[in-house]
Phi, psi and omega in degrees: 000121166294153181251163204271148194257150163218169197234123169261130177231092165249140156221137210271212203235019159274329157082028162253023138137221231223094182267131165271108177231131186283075181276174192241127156215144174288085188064200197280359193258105203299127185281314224154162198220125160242015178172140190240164169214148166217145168236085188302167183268172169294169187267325148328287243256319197275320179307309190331286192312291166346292174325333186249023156293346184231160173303149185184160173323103155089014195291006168272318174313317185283306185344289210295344172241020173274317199274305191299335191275289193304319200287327174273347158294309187287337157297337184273309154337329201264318159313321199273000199271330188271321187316318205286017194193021160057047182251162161227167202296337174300000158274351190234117166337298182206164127283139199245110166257141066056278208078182183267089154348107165222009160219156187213068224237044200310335204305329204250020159079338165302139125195151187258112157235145185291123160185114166310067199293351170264309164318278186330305192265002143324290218294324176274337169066039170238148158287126186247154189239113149233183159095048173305342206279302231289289187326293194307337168271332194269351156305304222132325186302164164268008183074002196179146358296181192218009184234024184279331178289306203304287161344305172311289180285348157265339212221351172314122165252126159319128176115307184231147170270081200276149178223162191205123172263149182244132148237102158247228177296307172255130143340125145189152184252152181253091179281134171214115182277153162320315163244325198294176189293151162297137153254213173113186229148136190295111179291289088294241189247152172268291166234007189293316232258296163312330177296300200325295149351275186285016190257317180304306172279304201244346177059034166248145166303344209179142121293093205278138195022046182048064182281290185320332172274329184284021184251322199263170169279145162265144173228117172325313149304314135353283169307327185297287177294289200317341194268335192287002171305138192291316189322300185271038144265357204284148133350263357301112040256112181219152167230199182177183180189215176302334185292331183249325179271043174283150175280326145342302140000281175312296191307325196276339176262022194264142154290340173098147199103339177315137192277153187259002164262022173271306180335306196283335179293323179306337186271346176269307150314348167266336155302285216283322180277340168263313178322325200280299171341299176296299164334323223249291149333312184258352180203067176272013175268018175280146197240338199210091156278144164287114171234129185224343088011202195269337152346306195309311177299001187249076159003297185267357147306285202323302198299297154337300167291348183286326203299323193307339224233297193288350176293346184239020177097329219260099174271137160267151172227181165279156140273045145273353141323314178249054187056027204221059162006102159270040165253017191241336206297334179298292187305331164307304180326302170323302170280320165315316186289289149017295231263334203280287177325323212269339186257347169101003178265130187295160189231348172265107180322082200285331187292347166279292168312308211103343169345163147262006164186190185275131183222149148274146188265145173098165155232135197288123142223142191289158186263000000 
C-alpha cells in the first residue's frame, strides 16, 4: 500500500491560535510528521472563545458562529501547510481536526468543541473526521485525555517505562508501561493559570521564558491553598479545565497585597508541583520523561521541573528525542486519530478516558 498524507488541526486550551501538521501513514502504521503551519487567533477571536467559558446573552448563537469564524482559520492553515509543501487537496486522505475547546463537563457526559465540520471539509474540498470526544463519552469515558494511544504507538519502549508529558493550558501524562495498555490523565494546569496572570496584570500573552516569575518569591501559603484543591485527590481517570482553573479561581485564594511577580512564581511552582506530584504517583518506576507541548519553552519551568525529578532519578527530554517535534506532537495526535477513523481502527485510550470499552473516534464529512 503507498502511504498516505493527513492533516491534524489543534488549537489548545492556551487559545494562542491554530497549529497544522502534515503527517505521513501507511494504513494505521505511523510514517512520520512532514510539515507544520501555525496560524495565530486575532485577539478578538480569544476574547470571544473566553467569553463562552461562562453562560451569557445568546450564547448559542455566538458558538455557532464561532464555530464558523475557527473553521475558516483552519482552512487557511490548512492552504498554508498544503502551499509550503506543494500539495493539492486531493492529496491528503482526511483531515483530523480537534476544535476549541470551551466547555468541559465529562461528570454530565458533555464537552464541547468548536468547528464547523462541513463547512470546514467545504472550504478545503479534504474529507475532515472531528466531534473526537463525544463516542469516548458516550462509552462511560471522560473524553480525554485522548493522546495516550497515539503516545503508545510512536513512543513505547520494550523495557521501560515512559511518560510523555503534554504542558498546554492544562498538563497531562502518558503513562507507557512496556507491555500493559497506556494510560494518563489531566494532571492540572499547565500554562493557563500563568498566561491568565500575565494577561491580567502586564496584558501579555505568556511569560516568555518564566523572565517574570523568575523576578518573584515563591510564597508558601499560597502554593499551599492551591494545592489544596479536591481534584488532586480525585482518582485517575479524570481530566479538567477552565471550569475548575479559573483566574476568578487564582483571585478568590489571593489575601490581596500579593507583589504580582510573586503571585506568578508561585503558579509555576504549582505547574511544576502537581505534575511532579502525578508523575510520581502514576510512574514511580520512569527514568525518561518526554516533554511536549508550549510549556517546554518556559525555561524557568523547565528547571523547576528538572530540580523537582532529579533527586528520583528522573531526566527530561523533548520528544524531539523521539523524533517528534513538541510543537507538533498535538496536533500530529489528531491526523493520527484521522489515520485511525478511516482503517476502522479504534482510537480511544479507554484505560485512560475510562471508557468501557475500545471505540473508533470521530465523525466523517465528505467534501
Amino acid at each position: 500500500m503507498a502511504s498516505q498524507y493527513y492533516i491534524g488541526l489543534m488549537s489548545g486550551t492556551s487559545m494562542d491560535g491554530a497549529d497544522a501538521v502534515l503527517i505521513q501513514m501507511d494504513g494505521g502504521r505511523w510514517l512520520g510528521a512532514a510539515g507544520h503551519a501555525f496560524v495565530p487567533f486575532a485577539d478578538g477571536l480569544r476574547q470571544d472563545l473566553l467569553a463562552l467559558q461562562d453562560t451569557g446573552y445568546n450564547e448559542l448563537h455566538r458558538s455557532i458562529m464561532l464555530s464558523q469564524t475557527l473553521s475558516r482559520l483552519y482552512a487557511d492553515v490548512v492552504q498554508t501547510l498544503l502551499a509550503q509543501h506543494n500539495l493539492q487537496p486531493s492529496d491528503i486522505t482526511a483531515i483530523g481536526c480537534h476544535g476549541q475547546t470551551v466547555r468541559h463537563a465529562p461528570e454530565y457526559a458533555y464537552s464541547v468543541q468548536l468547528a464547523d465540520l462541513p463547512l470546514l471539509a467545504e472550504l478545503t474540498g479534504i474529507f475532515t473526521v472531528g466531534d473526537f470526544r463525544s463516542r469516548d463519552l458516550a462509552a462511560g469515558g471522560q473524553g480525554a485525555p485522548l493522546v495516550p494511544a497515539f503516545h503508545q504507538a510512536l513512543f513505547r519502549q520494550s523495557g521501560e517505562t515512559r511518560v510523555v508529558l503534554n504542558i498546554g493550558g492544562i498538563a497531562n501524562i502518558s503513562v507507557l508501561p512496556p507491555q500493559d495498555a497506556a494510560f494518563g490523565f489531566d494532571t492540572g494546569p499547565g500554562n493557563m493559570l500563568m498566561d491568565a496572570w500575565m494577561q491580567h496584570i502586564w496584558q501579555l500573552p505568556y511569560d516568555q521564558n518564566g523572565e517574570k516569575a523568575s523576578q518573584g518569591r515563591l510564597l508558601p501559603d499560597l502554593l499551599a491553598a492551591l494545592l489544596d484543591h479536591p481534584y488532586f485527590s480525585q482518582p485517575y481517570p479524570k481530566s479538567t479545565g477552565r471550569e475548575l482553573f479559573s483566574l476568578e479561581w487564582l483571585r478568590g485564594r489571593l489575601q490581596g497585597g500579593e507583589a504580582p511577580e510573586d503571585v506568578l512564581q508561585t503558579l509555576l511552582h504549582y505547574t511544576a508541583r502537581t505534575i511532579f506530584d502525578a508523575v510520581i504517583a502514576a510512574a514511580p518506576d520512569v527514568r525518561n520523561i518526554y516533554v511536549c507541548g508550549g510549556g517546554i519553552r518556559n525555561g524557568a519551568l523547565m528547571d523547576t521541573l528538572s530540580q523537582h525529578f532529579a533527586p528520583h532519578g528522573v531526566r527530561l527530554h523533548s520528544t524531539a528525542a523521539l523524533n517528534l517535534d513538541p510543537q507538533q506532537v498535538e496536533a500530529a495526535a489528531f491526523g493520527w486519530l484521522a489515520a485511525c477513523w478511516v482503517n476502522r481502527i479504534p482510537g480511544n485510550p479507554h484505560h485512560a478516558t475510562g471508557a468501557n470499552k475500545p471505540c473508533i473516534l470521530g465523525a466523517g464529512h465528505y467534501a
